[in-house]
C-alpha positions as CSV (number, residue, x, y, z in Angstrom):
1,X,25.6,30.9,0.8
2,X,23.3,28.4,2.2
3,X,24.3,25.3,4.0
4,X,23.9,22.2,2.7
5,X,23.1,18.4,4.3
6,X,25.9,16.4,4.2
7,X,25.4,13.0,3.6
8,X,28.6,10.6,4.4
9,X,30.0,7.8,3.9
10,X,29.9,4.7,5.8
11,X,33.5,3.5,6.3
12,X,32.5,-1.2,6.2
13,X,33.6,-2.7,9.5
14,X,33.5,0.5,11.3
15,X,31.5,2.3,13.6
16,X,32.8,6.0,12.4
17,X,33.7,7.5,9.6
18,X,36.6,9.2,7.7
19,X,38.5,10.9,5.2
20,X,41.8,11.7,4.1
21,X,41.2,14.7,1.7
22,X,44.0,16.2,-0.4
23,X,43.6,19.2,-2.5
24,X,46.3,20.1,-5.0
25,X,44.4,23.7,-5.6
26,X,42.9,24.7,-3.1
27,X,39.9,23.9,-0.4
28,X,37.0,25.4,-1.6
29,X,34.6,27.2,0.8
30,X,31.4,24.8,0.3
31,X,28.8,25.8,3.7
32,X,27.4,22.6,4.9
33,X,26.5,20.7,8.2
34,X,25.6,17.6,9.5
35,X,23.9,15.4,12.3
36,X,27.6,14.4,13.2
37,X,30.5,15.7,15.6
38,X,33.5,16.4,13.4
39,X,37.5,16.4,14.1
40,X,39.4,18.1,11.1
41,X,43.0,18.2,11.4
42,X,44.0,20.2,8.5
43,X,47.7,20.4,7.4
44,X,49.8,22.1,4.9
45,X,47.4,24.5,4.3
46,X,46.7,28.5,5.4
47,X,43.3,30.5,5.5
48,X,40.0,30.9,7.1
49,X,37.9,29.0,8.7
50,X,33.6,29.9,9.1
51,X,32.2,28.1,12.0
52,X,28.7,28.7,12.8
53,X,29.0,32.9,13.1
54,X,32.9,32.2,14.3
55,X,34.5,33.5,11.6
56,X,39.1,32.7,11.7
57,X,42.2,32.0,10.6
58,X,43.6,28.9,10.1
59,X,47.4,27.5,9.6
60,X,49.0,23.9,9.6
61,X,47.8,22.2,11.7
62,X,44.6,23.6,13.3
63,X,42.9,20.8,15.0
64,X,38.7,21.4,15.7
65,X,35.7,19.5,17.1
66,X,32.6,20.5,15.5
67,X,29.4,19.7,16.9
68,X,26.1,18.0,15.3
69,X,24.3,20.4,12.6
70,X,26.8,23.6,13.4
71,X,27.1,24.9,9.8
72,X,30.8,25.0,8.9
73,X,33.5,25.6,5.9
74,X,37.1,26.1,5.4
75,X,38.7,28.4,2.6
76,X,42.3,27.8,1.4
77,X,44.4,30.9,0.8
78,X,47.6,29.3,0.3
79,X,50.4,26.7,1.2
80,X,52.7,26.2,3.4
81,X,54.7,23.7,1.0
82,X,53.4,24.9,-2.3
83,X,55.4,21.5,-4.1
84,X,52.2,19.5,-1.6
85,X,48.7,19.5,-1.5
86,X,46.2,20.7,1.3
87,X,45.4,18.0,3.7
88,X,42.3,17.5,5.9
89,X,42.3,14.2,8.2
90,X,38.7,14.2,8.7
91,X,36.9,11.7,11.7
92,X,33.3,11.7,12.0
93,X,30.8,9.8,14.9
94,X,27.4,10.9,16.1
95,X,26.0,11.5,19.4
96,X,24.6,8.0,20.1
97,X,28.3,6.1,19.5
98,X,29.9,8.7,21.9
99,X,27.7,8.5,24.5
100,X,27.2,4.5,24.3
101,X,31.2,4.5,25.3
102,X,30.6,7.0,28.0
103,X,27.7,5.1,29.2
104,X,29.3,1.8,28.9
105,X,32.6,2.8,30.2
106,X,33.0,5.2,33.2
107,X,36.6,5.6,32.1
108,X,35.2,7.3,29.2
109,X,33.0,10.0,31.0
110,X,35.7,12.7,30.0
111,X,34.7,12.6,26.3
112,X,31.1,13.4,27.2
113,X,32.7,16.4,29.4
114,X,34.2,17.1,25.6
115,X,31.2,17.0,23.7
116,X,29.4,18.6,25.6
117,X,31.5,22.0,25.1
118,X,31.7,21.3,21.5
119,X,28.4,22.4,20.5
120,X,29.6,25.6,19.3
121,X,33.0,24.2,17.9
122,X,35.9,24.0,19.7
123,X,39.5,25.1,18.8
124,X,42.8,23.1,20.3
125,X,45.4,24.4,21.3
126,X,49.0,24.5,19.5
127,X,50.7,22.3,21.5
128,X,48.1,19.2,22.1
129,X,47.4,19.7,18.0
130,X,51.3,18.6,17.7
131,X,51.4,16.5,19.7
132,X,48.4,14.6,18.3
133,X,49.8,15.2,14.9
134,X,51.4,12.0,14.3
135,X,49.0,10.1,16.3
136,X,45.7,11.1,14.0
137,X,48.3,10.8,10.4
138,X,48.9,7.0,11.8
139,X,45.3,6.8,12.9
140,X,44.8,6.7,9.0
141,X,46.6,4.0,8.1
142,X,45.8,1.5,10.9
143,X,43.4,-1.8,10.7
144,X,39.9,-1.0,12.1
145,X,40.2,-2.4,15.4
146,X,43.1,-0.1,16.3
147,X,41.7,2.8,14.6
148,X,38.4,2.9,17.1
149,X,41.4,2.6,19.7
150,X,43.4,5.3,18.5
151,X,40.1,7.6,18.3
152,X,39.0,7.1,21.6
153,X,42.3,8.2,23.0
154,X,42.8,11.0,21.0
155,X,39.3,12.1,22.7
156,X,40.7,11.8,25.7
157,X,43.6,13.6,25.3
158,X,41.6,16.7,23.9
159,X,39.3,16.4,26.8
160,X,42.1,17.0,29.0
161,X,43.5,20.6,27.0
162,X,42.7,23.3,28.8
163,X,43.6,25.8,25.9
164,X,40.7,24.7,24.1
165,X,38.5,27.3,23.1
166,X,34.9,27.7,22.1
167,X,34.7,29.0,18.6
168,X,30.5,30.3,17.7
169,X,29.2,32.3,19.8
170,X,26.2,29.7,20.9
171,X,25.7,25.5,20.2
172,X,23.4,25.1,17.0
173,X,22.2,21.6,17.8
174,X,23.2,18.0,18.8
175,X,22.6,14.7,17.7
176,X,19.2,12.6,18.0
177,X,18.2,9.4,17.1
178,X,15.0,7.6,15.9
179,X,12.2,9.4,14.8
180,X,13.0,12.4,16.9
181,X,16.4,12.4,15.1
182,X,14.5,11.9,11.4
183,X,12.2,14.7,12.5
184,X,14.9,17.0,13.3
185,X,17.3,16.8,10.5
186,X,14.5,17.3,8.3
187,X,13.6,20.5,9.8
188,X,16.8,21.5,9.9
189,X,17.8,20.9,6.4
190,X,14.8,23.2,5.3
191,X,15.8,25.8,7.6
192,X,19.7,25.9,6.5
193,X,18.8,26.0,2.6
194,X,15.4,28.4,3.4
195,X,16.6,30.9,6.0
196,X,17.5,33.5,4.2
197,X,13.8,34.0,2.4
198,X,12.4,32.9,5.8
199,X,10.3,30.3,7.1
200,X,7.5,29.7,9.3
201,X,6.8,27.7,12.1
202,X,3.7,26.1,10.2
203,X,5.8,24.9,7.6
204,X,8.2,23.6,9.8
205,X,5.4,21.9,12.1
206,X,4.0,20.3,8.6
207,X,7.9,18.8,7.7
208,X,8.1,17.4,11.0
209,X,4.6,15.9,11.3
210,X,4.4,18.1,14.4
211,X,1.9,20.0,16.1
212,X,3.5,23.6,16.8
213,X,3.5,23.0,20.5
214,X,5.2,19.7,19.7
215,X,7.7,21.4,16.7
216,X,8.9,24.2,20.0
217,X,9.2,21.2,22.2
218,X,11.5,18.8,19.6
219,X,13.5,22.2,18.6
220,X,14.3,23.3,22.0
221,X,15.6,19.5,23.1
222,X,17.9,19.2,20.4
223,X,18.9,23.1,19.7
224,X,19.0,24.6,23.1
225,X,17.6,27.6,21.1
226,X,14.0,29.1,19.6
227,X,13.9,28.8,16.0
228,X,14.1,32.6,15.5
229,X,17.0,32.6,17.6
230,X,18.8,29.8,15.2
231,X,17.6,31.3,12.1
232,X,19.3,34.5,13.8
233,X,22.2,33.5,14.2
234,X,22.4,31.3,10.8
235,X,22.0,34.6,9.1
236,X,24.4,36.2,11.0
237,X,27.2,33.6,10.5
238,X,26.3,33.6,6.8
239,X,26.8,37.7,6.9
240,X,30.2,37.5,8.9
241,X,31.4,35.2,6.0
242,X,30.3,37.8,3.5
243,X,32.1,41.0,5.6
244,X,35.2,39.2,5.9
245,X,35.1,37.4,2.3
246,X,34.9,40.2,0.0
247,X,33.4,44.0,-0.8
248,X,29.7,43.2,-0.9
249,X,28.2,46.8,0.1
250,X,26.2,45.8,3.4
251,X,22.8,46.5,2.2
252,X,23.1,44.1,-0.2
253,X,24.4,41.4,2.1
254,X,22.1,42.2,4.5
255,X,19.2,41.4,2.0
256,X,20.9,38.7,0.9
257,X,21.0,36.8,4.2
258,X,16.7,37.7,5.0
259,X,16.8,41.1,6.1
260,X,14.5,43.6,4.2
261,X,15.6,46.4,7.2
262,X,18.9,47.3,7.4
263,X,18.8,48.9,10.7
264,X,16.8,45.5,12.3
265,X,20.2,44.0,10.6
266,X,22.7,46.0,12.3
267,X,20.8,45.8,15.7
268,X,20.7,42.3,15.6
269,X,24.4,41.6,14.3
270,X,25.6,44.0,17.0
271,X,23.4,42.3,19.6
272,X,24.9,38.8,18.4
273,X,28.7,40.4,17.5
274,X,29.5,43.3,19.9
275,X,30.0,45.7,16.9
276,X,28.4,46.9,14.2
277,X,29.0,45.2,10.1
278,X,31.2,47.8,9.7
279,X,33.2,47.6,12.3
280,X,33.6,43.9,12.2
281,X,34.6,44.5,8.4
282,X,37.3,47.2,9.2
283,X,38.6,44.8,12.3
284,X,38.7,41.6,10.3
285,X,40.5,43.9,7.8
286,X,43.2,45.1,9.9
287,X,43.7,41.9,11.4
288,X,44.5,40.6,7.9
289,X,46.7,43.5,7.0
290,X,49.1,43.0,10.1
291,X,49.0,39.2,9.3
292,X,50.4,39.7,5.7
293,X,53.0,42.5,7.0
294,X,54.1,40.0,9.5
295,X,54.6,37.3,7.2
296,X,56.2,39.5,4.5
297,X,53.0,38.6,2.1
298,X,50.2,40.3,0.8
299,X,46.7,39.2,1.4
300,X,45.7,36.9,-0.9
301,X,41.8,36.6,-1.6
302,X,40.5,33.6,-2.3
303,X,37.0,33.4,-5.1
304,X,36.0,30.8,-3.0
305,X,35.5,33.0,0.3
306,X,33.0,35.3,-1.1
């Protein structure tokens, strides 16, 4: 379950990008990151979400900032309205666009407050997700002009909701530009798809045409973290996924994710989690059960989430 690079699409005669995505099945669980923030508002649809090592559920509409390179999914389990389809509204920018408004416009300085905190991911609350309901459907349909408009003021309105909540447990990384930006995304994108067999801090150095000194220095910047710490807590995020997703025995997903001990495993996921893989299973588990009893459902699996 490794995380792929995400390349998107440029949207012509605009500065950010977009996408209205509807499912008639379901949305698949496909791991991935990329260099820019994202805001999902996802409708009409129930299940979990994987954010960094958050692991969630989700309902209509959940409204979340994700910030640059934090590895992230979302896994369908069902419908609200099973006659309509899943629906993510989708808004991507990276770190240089936000901060040449916040620099150019002191008005603006709350939505570098914003990104700041959504390093880790953030999660909105109920009400400012309503309320900005409409506002990000008719976002959609507007000329360009009025779209960057629109955008801006729906930053500033989550900037100012003080339910909003931090989702991973720790920022993976943030945006960059020029060749420091190059160097990083290509060291990230070998650690997300090689973390689990390991890698090595030479290798890395020799991706980003680095000496080691200078690879610690570039990582640090841009991460806030030590690259064992971020390969840490990749595999940690990719074994809560696993726990929650399905009946993997935990040796096995432990070796799966780059562990070859299983008691350095459960040391380091309790360090990172506050409980042991077991316990976090048997939690997630009874959380799920007392969802479905609530709702009059059973708990419905999705392939997808394993």
């Amino acid at each position: 379950m490794k995380p792929y690079l995400e390349r998107l699409p440029a949207v012509p005669g605009a500065s950010w990008s977009m996408l209205n995505r509807q499912l008639d099945d379901a949305i698949p669980f496909e791991w991935h990151h990329h260099p820019e923030y994202e805001l999902t508002l996802t409708l009409n649809s129930r299940g979990q979400r994987f954010i960094g090592d958050h692991v969630g559920r989700y309902d209509d509409g959940d409204l979340v900032l994700i910030g640059p390179n934090l590895p992230h999914t979302w896994a369908s389990r069902d419908r609200p309205d099973p006659a309509q389809p899943h629906v993510a509204l989708v808004m991507w920018f990276r770190h240089d666009w936000a901060a040449r408004l916040s620099e150019g416009f002191v008005e603006l300085a709350p939505i570098a407050q914003l990104l700041a905190r959504a390093g880790a991911g953030l999660s909105f609350g109920a009400d400012v997700a309503q309320r900005l309901r409409p506002r990000i459907a008719a976002l959609f349909e507007a000329p360009a002009p009025e779209r960057l408009l629109a955008l801006i003021g729906i930053l500033m309105t989550l900037a100012d909701d003080a339910e909003a909540r931090p989702l991973a447990s720790a920022p993976v990384g943030r945006g960059a530009s020029g060749d420091d930006g190059q160097r990083i995304d290509r060291v990230l994108t070998h650690i997300h798809a090689h973390y689990a067999r390991g890698v090595g801090n030479e290798e890395l150095a020799s991706i980003a045409a680095l000496s080691l000194s200078g690879l610690h220095r570039l990582f640090v910047r841009h991460t806030r973290t030590g690259i064992a710490d971020y390969v840490m807590r990749l595999r940690i995020g990719d074994a809560c996924a696993r726990l929650s997703g399905g009946n993997q025995p935990i040796q096995h997903i432990a070796e799966a994710v780059g562990y070859n001990s299983l008691a350095n495993f459960n040391r380091q996921f309790k360090a990172l989690r506050g409980m042991t893989p077991s316990q976090y299973r048997a939690r997630f588990r009874v959380h799920e059960a007392a969802r479905g009893a609530g709702t009059g459902r059973g708990v419905v699996r999705s392939g997808n989430s394993t």
